[in-house]
N, C-alpha and C positions, 0 to 999 in steps of 0.2 A: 915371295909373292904377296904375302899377308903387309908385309912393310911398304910394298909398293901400292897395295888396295887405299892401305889410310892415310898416304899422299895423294893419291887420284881424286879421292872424295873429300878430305879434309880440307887438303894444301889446295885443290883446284879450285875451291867453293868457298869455303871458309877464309883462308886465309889475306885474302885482296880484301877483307872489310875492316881487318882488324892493322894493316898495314897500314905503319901512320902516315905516310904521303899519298900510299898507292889509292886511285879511283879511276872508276870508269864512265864515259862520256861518250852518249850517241844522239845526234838529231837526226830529225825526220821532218820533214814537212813545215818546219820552222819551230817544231819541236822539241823539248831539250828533254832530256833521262841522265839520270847523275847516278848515282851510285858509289857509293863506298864508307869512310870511316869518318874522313873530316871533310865534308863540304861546301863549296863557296858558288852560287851562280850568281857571277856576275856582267855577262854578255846580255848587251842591249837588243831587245827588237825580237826576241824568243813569244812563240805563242803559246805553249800549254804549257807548262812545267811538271815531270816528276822526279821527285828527289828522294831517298831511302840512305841512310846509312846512323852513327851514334850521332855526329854534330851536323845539321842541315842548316846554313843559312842561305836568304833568296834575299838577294841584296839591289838587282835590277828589277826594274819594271815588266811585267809581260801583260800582252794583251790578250791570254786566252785565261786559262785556270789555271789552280797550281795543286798537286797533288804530294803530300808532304807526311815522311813518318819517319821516326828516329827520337834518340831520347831528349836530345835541346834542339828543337825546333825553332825557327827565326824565321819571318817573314817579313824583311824591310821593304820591298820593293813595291809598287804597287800592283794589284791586280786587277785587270779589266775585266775578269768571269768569277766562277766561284773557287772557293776552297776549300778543301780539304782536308785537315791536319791532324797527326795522332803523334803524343809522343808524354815522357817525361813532363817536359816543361815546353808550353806552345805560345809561344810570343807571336800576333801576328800586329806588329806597330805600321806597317803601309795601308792605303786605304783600300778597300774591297769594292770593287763594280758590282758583283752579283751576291750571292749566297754564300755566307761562311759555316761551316761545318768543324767545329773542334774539338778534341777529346784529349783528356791528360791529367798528369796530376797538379801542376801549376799553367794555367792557362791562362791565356788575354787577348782582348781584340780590341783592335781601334774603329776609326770607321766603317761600317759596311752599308752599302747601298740598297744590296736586299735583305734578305732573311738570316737571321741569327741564331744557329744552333750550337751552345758550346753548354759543356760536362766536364767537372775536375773537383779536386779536392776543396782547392785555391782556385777563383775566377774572380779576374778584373775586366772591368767592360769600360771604357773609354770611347769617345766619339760620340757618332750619330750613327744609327742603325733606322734605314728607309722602310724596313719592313716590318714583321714581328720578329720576338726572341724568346728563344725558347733556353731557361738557363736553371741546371742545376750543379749545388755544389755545397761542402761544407761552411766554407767561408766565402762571402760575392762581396767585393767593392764595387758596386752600381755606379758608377757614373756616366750613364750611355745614357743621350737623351732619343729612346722610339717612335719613329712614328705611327706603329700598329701597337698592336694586342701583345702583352708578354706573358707568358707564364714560366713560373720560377718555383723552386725547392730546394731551401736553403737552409741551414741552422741558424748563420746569424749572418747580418747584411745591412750592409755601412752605405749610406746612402750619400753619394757625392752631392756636390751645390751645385750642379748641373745637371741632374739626375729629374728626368719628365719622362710622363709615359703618357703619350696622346689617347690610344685605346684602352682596351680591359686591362686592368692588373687581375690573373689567375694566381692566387695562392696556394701552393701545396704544403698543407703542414700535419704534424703527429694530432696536435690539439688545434683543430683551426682556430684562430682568432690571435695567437700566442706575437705572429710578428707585426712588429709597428712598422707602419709605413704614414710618411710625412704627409702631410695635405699637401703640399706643393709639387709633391712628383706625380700624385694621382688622387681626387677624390674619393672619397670612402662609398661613395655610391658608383662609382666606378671600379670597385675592390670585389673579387667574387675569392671567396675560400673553401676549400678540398682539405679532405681528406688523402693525407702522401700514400696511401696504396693508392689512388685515381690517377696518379701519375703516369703518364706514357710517352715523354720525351724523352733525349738522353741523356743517360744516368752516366754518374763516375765509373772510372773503372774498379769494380771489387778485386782487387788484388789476392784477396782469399780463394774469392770461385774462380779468378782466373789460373792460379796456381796447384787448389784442388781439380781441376778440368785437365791441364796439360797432366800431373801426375794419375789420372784414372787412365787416362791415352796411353802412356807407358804402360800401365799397367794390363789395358786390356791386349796391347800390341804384344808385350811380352809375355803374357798367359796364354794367348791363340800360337805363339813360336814353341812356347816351351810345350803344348798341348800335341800339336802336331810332331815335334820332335823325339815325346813317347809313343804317339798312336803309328807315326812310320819314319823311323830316324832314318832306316836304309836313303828312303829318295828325300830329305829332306837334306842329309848330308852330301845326296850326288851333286842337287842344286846347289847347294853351300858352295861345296869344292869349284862345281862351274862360275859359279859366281867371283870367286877365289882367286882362279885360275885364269881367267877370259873376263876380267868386269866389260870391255868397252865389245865385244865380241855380244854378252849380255843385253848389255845396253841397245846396242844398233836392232837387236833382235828384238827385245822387248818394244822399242818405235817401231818396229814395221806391224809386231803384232797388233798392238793398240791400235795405229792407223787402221789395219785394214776393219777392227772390229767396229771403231767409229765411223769412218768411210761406208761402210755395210748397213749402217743404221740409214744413214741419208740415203745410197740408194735405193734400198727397201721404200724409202718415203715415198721416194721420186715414180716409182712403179704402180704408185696408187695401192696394188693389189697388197701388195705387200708391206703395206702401212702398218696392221699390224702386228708383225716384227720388229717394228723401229722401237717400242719401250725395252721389249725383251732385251736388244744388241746394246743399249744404255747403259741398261740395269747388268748386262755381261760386258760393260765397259768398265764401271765401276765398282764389282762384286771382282775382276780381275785384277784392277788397281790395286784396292784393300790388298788382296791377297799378296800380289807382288810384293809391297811393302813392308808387309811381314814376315818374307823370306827374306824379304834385301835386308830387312832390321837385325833378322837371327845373324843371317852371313855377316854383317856387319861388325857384330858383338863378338862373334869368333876369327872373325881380323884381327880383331884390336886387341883382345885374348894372346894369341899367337903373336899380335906382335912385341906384345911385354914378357913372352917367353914360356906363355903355357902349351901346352900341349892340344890337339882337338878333343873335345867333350866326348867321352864317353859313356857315362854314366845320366840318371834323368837330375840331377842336382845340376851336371856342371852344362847341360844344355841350357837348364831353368835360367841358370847364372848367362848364360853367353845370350842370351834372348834379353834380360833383364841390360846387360851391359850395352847390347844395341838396339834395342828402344829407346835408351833413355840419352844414348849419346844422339843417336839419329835426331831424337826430339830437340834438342837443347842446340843440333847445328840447326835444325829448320827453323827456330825462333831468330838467327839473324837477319835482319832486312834486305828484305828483296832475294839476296844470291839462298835466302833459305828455304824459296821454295824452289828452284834449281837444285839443288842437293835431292828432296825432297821429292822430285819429280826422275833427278838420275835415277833414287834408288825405286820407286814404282817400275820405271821401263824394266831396268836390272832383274829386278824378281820378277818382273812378266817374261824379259825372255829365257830365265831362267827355268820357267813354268812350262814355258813353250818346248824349250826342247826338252824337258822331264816326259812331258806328256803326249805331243805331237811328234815332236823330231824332224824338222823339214829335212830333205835330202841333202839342201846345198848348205846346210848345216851342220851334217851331221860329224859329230866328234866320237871318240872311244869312249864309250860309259865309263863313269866315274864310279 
């Protein structure tokens, strides 16, 4: 059962991203949604685009937005709204109608129409941007000519031969005054400079606090598993076992619980009177979440345990250890795009209704105690 738990979760979730041909494909309303590992849109007359997997290219034209994450990022086509973009490397070479939004570590845009927000290590700015831009980065090759107000925080920044900036140039620097800027992309009385703490646009991504952050998550996920596992191992292994034993049984129960508790908050709302209850049933939406999560993490960690051949935990070491082994795999399938927060959301339902029958026990549920 423990071998079939880490194909349900794994194989169901995981594994269609990492499948080099397999992806999945649904429109809506002239909407497209891509998903998987290597993908191509290329079908004309699409109106919003989102796309999630390692390689994303948008290779047609759409007329609504495009909403775009994955590690190579490409956006050839053009777009008639705004964008979106987070990844690796974010090449957005078609032209932009509205608003660009971009985040990564090698980044670039061509024309945008309206507003310009991009952040990365590496940024190149290309075109015309109609609106202001807002740009930080180690290294910027400027060659955007704006028709608004820019502010920028760079360390060094190559300024193309087509490189204007109609409104304010805002400088963020360690030592204002340190970067040159040409008379011909902007006059010096049109130059204001800062101090880089005054900065409050978007910044690169810190790869340090991002990977100190997800490692404290594991760690506080698995110190609340291994905490409860010595204060009541009896019902934290019944849940285990249920969990173990019945995942999709779990599952189904855990969605009706959450429903009714979310459902309950609306209609609380809806009654005037009992308005307020509606934070309370919230705050016991998501105080029962958590918690699900870190049963379904511990249960998780002693799947995967069991199915390399160990034995169930009994001792508070080899708990500590089966808590530790499933936070930290849980954590590392929810970082894959898109299907990871699917996983991520099975195992919340999982440990709610795990929860559920620990401590309720509906009737038309009920099982032999574990």
């Amino acid at each position: 059962m423990a071998r079939f738990l880490i194909i349900v979760f794994v194989g169901l979730f995981a594994m269609p991203v990492f499948a080099e041909d397999e992806s999945s494909y649904f429109g809506f309303g002239g909407d497209s949604f891509l998903a998987g590992r290597s993908l191509s849109h290329q079908a004309d007359g699409a109106d919003d685009l989102f796309m999630a997997g390692e390689t994303v290219a948008g290779r047609a034209d759409i007329t609504g937005s495009a909403h775009l994450a994955g590690r190579d990022v490409t956006m050839q086509g053009a777009v008639g709204g705004d964008v979106y973009a987070m990844g690796e490397e974010v090449a957005l070479t078609g032209d932009v109608g509205g608003d660009a939004t971009v985040i990564g570590r090698a980044v670039s845009a061509a024309g945008v129409g309206g507003d310009l927000r991009i952040a990365g290590s590496e940024v190149r700015l290309g075109g015309d941007v109609g609106g202001y831009a807002m740009v930080a980065g180690e290294d910027v090759a400027f060659g955007a000519a704006v028709a608004g107000d820019v502010s920028l925080a760079a360390q060094e920044v190559m300024w193309g031969e087509v490189a204007a900036i109609a409104g304010r140039l805002i400088v963020y620097e360690e030592e204002p005054g340190t970067l040159q800027v040409p008379e011909r992309v902007v006059p010096e009385d049109r130059i204001e400079r800062r101090k880089i703490e005054d900065w409050d646009g978007p910044r690169p991504p810190d790869w340090r606090r991002v990977i100190a952050g997800f490692l404290l998550g594991v760690i506080v996920v698995a110190g609340l598993a291994a905490l409860i596992a010595t204060l009541v191992p009896q019902h934290l292994a019944g849940m285990r076992r249920q969990i173990l034993a019945r995942p999709f049984h779990t599952l189904w129960l855990g969605f009706l619980t959450q429903s009714a508790v979310i459902g309950s908050a609306v209609l609380f709302a809806m009654t005037i009177i009992g308005l307020l209850l509606t934070p309370a049933m919230i705050l016991l939406a998501f105080v029962g979440g958590f918690a699900g999560y870190v049963v379904a993490a511990y249960a998780f960690g002693v799947g995967l345990l069991l199915a390399f051949g160990r034995g169930e935990p009994d001792s508070i070491g080899e708990r500590a250890m089966s808590a530790g082994v499933g936070a930290l795999a849980a954590g590392l399938v929810g970082l894959i795009p898109f299907l990871g927060w699917l996983f991520v959301l099975a195992l919340v339902l999982t440990g709610i209704g795990a929860i559920t029958l620990k401590v309720i026990r509906p009737v038309f549920f009920a099982d032999p105690p574990y």
